[in-house]
C-alpha positions as CSV (number, residue, x, y, z in Angstrom):
1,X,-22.2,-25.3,-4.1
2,X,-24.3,-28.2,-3.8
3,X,-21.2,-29.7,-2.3
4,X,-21.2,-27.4,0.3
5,X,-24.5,-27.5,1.6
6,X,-24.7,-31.3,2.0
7,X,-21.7,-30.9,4.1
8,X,-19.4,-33.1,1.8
9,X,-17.3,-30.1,0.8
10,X,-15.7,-28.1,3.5
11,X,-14.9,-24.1,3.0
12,X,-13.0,-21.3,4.8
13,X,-12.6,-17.9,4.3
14,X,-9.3,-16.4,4.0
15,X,-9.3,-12.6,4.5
16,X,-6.9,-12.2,7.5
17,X,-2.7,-11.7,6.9
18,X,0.1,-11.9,9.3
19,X,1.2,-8.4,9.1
20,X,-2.0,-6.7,8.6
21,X,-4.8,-8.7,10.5
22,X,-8.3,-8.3,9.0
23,X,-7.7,-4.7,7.5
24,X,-8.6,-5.2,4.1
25,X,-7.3,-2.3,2.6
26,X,-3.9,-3.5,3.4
27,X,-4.2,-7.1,1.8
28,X,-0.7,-8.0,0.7
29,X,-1.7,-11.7,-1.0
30,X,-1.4,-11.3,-5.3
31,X,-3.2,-12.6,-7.8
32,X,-1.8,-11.9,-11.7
33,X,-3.3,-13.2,-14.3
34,X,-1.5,-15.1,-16.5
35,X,-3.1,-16.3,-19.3
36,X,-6.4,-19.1,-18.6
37,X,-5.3,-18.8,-15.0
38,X,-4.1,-16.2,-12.2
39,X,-0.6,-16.9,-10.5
40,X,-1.8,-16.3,-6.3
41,X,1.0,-15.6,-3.8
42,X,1.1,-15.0,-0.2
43,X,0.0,-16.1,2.9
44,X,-3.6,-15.7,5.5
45,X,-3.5,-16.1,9.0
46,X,-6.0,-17.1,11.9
47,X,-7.8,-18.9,9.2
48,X,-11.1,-21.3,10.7
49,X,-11.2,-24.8,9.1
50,X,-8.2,-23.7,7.1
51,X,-6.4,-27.6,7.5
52,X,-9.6,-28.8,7.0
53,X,-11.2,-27.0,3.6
54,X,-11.7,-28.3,0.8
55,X,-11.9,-24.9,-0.7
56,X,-11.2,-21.3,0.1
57,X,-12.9,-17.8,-0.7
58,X,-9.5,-15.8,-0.8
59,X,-9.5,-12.0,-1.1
60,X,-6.0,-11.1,-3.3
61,X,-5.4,-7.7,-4.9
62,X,-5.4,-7.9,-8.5
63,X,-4.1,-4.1,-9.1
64,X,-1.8,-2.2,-6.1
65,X,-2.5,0.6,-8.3
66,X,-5.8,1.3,-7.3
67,X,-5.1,0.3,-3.5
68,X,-8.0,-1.2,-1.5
69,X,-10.4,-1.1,-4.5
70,X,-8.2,-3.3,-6.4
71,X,-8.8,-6.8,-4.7
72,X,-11.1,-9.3,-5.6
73,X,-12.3,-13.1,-4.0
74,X,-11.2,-16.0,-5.9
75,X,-12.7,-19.5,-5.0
76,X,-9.2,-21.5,-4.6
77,X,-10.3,-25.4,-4.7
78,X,-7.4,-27.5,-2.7
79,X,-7.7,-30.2,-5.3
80,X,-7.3,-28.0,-8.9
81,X,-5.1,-25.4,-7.1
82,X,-3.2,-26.9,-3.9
83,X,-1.8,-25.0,-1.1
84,X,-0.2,-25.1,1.8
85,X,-2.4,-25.1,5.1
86,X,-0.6,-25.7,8.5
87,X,-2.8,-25.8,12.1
88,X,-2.2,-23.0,14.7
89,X,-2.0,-23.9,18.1
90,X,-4.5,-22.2,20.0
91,X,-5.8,-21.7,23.9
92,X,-9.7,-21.7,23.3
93,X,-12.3,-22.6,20.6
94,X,-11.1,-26.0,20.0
95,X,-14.0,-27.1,18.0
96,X,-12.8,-26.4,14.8
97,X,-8.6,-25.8,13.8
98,X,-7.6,-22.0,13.2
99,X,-4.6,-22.4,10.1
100,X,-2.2,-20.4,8.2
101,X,-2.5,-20.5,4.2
102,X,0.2,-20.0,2.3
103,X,-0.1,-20.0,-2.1
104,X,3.5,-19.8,-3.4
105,X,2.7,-19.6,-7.4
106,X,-0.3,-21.3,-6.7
107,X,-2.3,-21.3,-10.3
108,X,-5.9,-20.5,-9.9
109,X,-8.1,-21.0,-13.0
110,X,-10.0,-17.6,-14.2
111,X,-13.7,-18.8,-14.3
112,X,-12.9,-19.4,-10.5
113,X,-12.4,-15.4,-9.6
114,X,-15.4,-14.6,-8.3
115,X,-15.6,-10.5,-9.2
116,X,-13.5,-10.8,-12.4
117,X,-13.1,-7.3,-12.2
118,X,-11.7,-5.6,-8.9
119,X,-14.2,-4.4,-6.0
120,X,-14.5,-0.8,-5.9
121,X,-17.8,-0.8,-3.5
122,X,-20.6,-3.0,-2.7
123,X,-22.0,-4.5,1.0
124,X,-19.2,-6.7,1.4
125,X,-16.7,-3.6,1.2
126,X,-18.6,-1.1,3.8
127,X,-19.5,-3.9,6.3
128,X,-15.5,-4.8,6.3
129,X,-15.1,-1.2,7.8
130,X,-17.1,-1.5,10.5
131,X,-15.4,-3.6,12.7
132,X,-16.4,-7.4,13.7
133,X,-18.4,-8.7,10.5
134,X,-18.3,-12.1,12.0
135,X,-19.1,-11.3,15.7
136,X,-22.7,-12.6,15.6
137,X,-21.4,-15.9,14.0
138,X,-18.8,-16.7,17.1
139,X,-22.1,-18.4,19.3
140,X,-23.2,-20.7,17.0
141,X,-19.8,-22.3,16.7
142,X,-19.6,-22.5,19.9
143,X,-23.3,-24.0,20.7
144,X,-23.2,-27.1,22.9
145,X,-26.2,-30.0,22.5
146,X,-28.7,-29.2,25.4
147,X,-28.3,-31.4,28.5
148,X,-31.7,-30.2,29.8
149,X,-34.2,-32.6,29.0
């Protein structure tokens, strides 16, 4: 973490999928343990700073069985567990690149899940639901330096 706050380590969040946008409960991306390390497969779309990251807070379902409730956020570091980031091409918001992630048997050490058991409620969970999360974020990426004096 102290990384990350002096700027020297760069972080996305990878929630969103191709065929199931930022509904959580249908998160298709796996993570099965296997040993000292969880096997993570599938890909996130629409990803911010996705090319760029250094590491990613991925949410992956653990156990189908118990649907939504079964996922939890791993911290996947690029240089321990590397995949594959390519840019999207976008219209607007060209201050930072939107990416697709994609972990194909991408090996993810335990101590890095970050709820080593699976969700079942919490903040996180009920403030997915209601819509936008990241809403109030979207003007301070987009704040330009003052030109008034």
């Amino acid at each position: 973490m102290p990384l990350a706050a002096s700027g020297d380590y760069i972080g996305c969040l990878a929630i969103t999928e191709p065929d199931v946008g930022s509904d959580v409960s249908g998160v298709k991306t796996l993570a099965a343990l296997s040993g000292q390390h969880y096997i993570m497969n599938g890909t996130k779309t629409w990803i911010s700073n996705g090319t760029i990251a250094d590491a990613a807070f991925v949410l992956a379902t653990m156990d189908k069985t118990l649907g939504a409730l079964g996922m939890s956020f791993f911290l996947v570091e690029r240089n321990q567990s590397p995949f594959e980031a390519r840019e999207l091409h976008k219209l607007g918001l060209r201050c930072f690149p939107t990416s697709e992630l994609s972990f194909s048997d991408c090996k993810v050490p335990r101590r890095t899940c970050l709820t080593p058991a699976p969700v079942t409620s919490g903040p996180w969970l009920s403030s997915m639901s209601r819509g936008p999360w990241w809403a109030p974020c979207a003007p301070a990426s987009l704040k330009q330096p003052s030109t008034h004096p």
